[in-house]
C-alpha positions in Angstrom: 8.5 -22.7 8.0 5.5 -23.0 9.2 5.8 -22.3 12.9 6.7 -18.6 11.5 3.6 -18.1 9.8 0.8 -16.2 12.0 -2.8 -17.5 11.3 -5.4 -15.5 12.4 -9.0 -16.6 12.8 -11.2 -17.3 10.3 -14.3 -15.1 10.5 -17.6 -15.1 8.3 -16.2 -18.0 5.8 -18.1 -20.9 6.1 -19.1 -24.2 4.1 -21.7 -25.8 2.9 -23.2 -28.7 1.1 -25.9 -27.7 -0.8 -29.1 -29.4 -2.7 -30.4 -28.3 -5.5 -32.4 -30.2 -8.5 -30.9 -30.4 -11.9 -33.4 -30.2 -15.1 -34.2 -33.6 -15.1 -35.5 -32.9 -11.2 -32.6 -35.0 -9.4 -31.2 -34.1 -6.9 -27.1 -32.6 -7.2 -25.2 -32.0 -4.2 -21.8 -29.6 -4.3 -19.6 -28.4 -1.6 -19.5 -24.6 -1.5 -17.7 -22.4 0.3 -19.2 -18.8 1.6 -17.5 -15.3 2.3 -19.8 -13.2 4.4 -17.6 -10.7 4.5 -17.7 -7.3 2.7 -14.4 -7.8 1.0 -13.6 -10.7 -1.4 -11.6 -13.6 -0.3 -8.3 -14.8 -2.5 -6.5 -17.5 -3.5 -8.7 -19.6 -1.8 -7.3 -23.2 -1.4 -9.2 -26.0 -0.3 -8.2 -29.6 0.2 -10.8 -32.6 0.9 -11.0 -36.2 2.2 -12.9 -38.3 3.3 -12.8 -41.1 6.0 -14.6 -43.6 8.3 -15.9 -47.1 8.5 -19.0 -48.8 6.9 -19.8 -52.3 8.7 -16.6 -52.0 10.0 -14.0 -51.4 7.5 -11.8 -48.9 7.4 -12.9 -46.7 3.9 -11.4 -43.4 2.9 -12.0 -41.1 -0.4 -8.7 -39.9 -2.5 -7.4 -36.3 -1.0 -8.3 -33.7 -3.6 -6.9 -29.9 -4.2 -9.0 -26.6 -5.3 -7.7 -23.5 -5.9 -10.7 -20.4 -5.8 -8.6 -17.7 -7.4 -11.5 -15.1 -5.5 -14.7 -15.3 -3.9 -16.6 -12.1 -4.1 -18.1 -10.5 -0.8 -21.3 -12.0 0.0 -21.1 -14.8 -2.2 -20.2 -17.9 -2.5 -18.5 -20.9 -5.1 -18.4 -24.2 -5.6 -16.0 -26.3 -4.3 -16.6 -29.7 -5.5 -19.4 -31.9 -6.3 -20.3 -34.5 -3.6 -22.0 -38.0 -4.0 -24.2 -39.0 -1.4 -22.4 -42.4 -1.0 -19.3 -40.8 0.7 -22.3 -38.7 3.4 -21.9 -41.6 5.8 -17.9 -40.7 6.1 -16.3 -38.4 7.7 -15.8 -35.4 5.3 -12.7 -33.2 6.4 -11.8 -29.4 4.4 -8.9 -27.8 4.9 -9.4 -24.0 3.9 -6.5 -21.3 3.4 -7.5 -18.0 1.8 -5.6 -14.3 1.7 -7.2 -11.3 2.7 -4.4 -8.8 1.5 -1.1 -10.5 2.4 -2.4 -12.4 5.4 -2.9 -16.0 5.3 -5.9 -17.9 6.8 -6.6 -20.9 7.6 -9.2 -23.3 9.1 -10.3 -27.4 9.0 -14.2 -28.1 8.4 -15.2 -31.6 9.4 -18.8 -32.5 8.7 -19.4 -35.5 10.5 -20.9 -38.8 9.6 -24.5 -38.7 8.2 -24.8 -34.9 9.3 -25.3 -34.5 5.6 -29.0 -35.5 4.7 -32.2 -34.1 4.6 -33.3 -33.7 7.6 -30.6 -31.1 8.2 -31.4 -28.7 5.0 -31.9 -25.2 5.9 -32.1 -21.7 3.6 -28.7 -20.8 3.3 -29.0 -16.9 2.6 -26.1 -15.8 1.2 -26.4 -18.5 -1.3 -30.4 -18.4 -1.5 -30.6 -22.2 -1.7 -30.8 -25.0 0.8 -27.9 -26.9 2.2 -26.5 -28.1 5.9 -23.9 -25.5 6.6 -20.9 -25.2 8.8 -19.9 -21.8 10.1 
C-alpha cells in the first residue's frame, strides 16, 4: 500500500528539455533526465502527459511509460522525444528511481510555453542547451 511506503526527497535529479540540431541542421527536442549525484540512479521510471487548452478547448497528449534501467552519476538519458506542438500544454513527469532499496519519487511540471527559446541555457552536466527543471 502505498501509504506504507516512505519517499524521501529527491535531491540532484532534475529534467530537461533539450535542443540540439540534427545533420540536416533542424532542430530535435528530447526530454532528458539528469543525476547529479555521484552514485547512479536505478530503475528509473518516468511517466508523461500532457494537458491544457488551445483557443479554449480542453487538449491532452496520451500518458506514456519509460523505464531507465540506470543513469550513471553525472550523466544524464533521454527520456522521450518532444514535438514542439505539445510546448504550449502543460507537460507533467512523474519520476520514481532506487538508490539502493529506497524508492524515490517526484512530479516535474513544465508549464505552458516555458519551453522555447528564449529560455535555453548551457545545461553542464549534459554539455548542451536546454530549459531545465531542478
Amino acid at each position: 500500500m502505498k501509504k506504507d511506503i516512505t519517499f524521501h526527497q529527491v535531491q540532484e535529479v532534475a529534467l530537461a528539455v533539450t535542443r540540439q540540431l540534427n545533420e540536416l541542421q533542424q532542430p530535435e527536442w528530447h526530454v532528458r533526465i539528469i543525476n547529479n549525484n555521484p552514485f547512479p540512479i536505478e530503475n528509473v521510471l518516468i511517466t508523461s502527459k500532457g494537458y491544457g487548452q488551445k483557443e479554449g478547448v480542453e487538449q491532452k497528449t496520451s500518458t506514456l511509460r519509460h523505464l531507465i534501467e540506470v543513469v550513471e552519476a553525472h550523466s544524464g538519458a533521454i527520456v522521450e522525444p518532444i514535438d514542439p506542438s505539445v510546448f504550449h500544454l502543460t507537460n507533467e513527469y512523474w519520476v520514481s528511481y532506487y538508490i539502493d532499496k529506497q524508492i524515490y519519487d517526484k512530479k516535474f511540471l513544465f508549464v505552458p510555453d516555458s519551453i522555447r527559446e528564449d529560455n535555453l541555457s548551457l545545461i553542464e552536466t549534459l554539455d548542451m542547451e536546454g530549459v531545465l527543471h531542478p
